[in-house]
VEXDREN-2710 file (C-alpha; in Angstrom, 1 decimal):
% VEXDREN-2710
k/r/px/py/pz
1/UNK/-21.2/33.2/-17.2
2/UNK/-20.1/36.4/-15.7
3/UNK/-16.2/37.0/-15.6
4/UNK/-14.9/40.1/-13.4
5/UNK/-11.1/40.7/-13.7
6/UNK/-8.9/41.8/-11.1
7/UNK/-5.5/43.4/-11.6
8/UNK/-2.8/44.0/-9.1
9/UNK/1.0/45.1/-10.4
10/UNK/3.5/46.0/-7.9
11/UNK/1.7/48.6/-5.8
12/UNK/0.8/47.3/-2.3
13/UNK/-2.1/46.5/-2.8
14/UNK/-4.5/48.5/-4.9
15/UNK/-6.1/46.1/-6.9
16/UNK/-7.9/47.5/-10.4
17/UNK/-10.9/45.4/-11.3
18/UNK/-13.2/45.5/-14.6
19/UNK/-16.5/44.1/-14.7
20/UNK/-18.6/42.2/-17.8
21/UNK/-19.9/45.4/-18.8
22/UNK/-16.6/47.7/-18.9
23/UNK/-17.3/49.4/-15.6
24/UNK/-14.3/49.7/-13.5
25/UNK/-13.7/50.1/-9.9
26/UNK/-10.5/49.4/-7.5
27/UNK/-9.8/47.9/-4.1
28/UNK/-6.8/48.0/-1.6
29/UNK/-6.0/46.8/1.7
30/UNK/-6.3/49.7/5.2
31/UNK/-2.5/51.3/5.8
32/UNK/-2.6/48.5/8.9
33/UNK/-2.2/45.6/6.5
34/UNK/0.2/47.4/4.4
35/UNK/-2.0/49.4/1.9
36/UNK/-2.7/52.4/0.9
37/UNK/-6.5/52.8/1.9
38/UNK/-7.3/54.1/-1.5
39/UNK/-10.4/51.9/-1.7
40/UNK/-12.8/49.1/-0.5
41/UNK/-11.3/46.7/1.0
42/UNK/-11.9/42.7/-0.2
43/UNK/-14.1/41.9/2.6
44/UNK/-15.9/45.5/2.3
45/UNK/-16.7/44.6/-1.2
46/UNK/-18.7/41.4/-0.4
47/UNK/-20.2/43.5/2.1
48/UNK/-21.4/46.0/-0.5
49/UNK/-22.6/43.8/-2.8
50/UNK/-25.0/42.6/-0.2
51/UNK/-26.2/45.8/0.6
52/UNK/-26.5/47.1/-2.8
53/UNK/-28.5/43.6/-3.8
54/UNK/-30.8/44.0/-1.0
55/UNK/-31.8/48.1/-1.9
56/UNK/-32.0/47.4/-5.6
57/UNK/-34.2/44.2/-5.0
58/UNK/-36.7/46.0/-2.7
59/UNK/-36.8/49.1/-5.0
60/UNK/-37.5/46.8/-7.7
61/UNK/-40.5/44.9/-5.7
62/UNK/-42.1/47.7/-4.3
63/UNK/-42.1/49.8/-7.5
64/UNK/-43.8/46.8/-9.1
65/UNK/-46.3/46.5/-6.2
66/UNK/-46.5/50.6/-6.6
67/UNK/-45.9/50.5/-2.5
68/UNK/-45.0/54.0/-0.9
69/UNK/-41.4/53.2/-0.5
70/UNK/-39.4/56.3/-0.3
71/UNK/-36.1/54.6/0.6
72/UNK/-34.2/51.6/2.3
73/UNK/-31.0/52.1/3.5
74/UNK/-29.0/48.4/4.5
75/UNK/-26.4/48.3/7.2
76/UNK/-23.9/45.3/6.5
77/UNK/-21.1/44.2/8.9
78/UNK/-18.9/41.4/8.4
79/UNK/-17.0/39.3/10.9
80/UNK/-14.8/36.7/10.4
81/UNK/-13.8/34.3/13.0
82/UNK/-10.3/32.5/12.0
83/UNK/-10.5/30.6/14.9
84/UNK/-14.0/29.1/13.7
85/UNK/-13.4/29.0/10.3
86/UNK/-16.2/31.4/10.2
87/UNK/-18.1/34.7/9.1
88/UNK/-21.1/36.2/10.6
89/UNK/-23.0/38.6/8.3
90/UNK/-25.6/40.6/9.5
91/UNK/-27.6/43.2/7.8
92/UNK/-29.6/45.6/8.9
93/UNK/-32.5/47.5/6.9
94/UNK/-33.8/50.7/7.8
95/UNK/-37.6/51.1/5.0
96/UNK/-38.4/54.9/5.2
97/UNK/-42.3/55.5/3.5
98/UNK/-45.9/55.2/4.6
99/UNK/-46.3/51.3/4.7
100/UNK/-48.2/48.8/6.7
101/UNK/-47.3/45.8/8.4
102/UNK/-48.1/43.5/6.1
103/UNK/-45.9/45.5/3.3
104/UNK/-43.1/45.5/6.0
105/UNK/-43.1/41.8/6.7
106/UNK/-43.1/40.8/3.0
107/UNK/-40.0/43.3/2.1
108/UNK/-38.3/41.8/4.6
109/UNK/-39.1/38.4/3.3
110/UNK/-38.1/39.7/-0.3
111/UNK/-34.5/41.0/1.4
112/UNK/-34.3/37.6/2.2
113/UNK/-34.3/36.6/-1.8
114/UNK/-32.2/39.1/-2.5
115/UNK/-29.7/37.1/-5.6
116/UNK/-26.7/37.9/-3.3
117/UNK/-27.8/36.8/0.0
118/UNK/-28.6/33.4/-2.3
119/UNK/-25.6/32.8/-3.4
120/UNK/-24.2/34.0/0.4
121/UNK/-26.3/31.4/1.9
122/UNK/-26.0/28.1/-0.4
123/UNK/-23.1/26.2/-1.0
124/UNK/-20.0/27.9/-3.3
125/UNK/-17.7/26.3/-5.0
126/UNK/-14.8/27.5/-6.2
127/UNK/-12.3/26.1/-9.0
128/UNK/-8.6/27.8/-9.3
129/UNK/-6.6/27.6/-12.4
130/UNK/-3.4/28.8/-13.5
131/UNK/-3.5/29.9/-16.6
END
């Protein structure tokens, strides 16, 4: 089981957070919801971690099939609708390199398996403790 940990003291609302590894990074809320803008928001966070999941996991395929990918950029926006009880994800991916059609249809079908879009697109639970 991974375990992240997030930290937040008194300031409004940068939030210090350590990963498994040791590596850390921090998050806080735009100066319109009261923070600082020092960081990532939440929301861009989950964002990130799709679009970082979906380079890495092409890279990784296309260096295995030793395809002329030179680089993939992914555009993520996230909207939530309150209202709805909903969020619409949508990602965009831009593959720069001398490929063919066939190549292009199977990276996109590989973005598509991507280990965070999985867990995005099947059921999470979550369990909250106090402890």
């Amino acid at each position: 089981m991974k375990q992240v940990t997030a930290t937040i003291g008194k300031d409004h609302y940068i939030t210090h957070i350590v990963t498994p590894t040791g590596k850390r990074l921090f998050s806080d809320e735009p100066e319109t919801a009261g923070g600082a803008d020092a960081g990532p928001a939440p929301e861009e966070l989950l964002a990130a971690s799709l679009g970082a999941c979906t380079c890495i996991t092409l890279r990784m395929y296309a260096d295995r099939k030793q395809w002329p990918l030179d680089k993939v950029e992914a555009h993520i926006t996230i909207e939530r609708d309150k209202e709805k009880n909903e969020t619409n994800m949508t990602r965009r991916i831009l593959l720069t390199g001398v490929l063919d059609e066939h190549q292009i249809s199977r990276l996109l079908a590989i973005a598509n398996k991507c280990p965070v879009h999985e867990i995005l697109t099947h059921p999470i639970h979550i369990q909250t403790t106090l402890g």
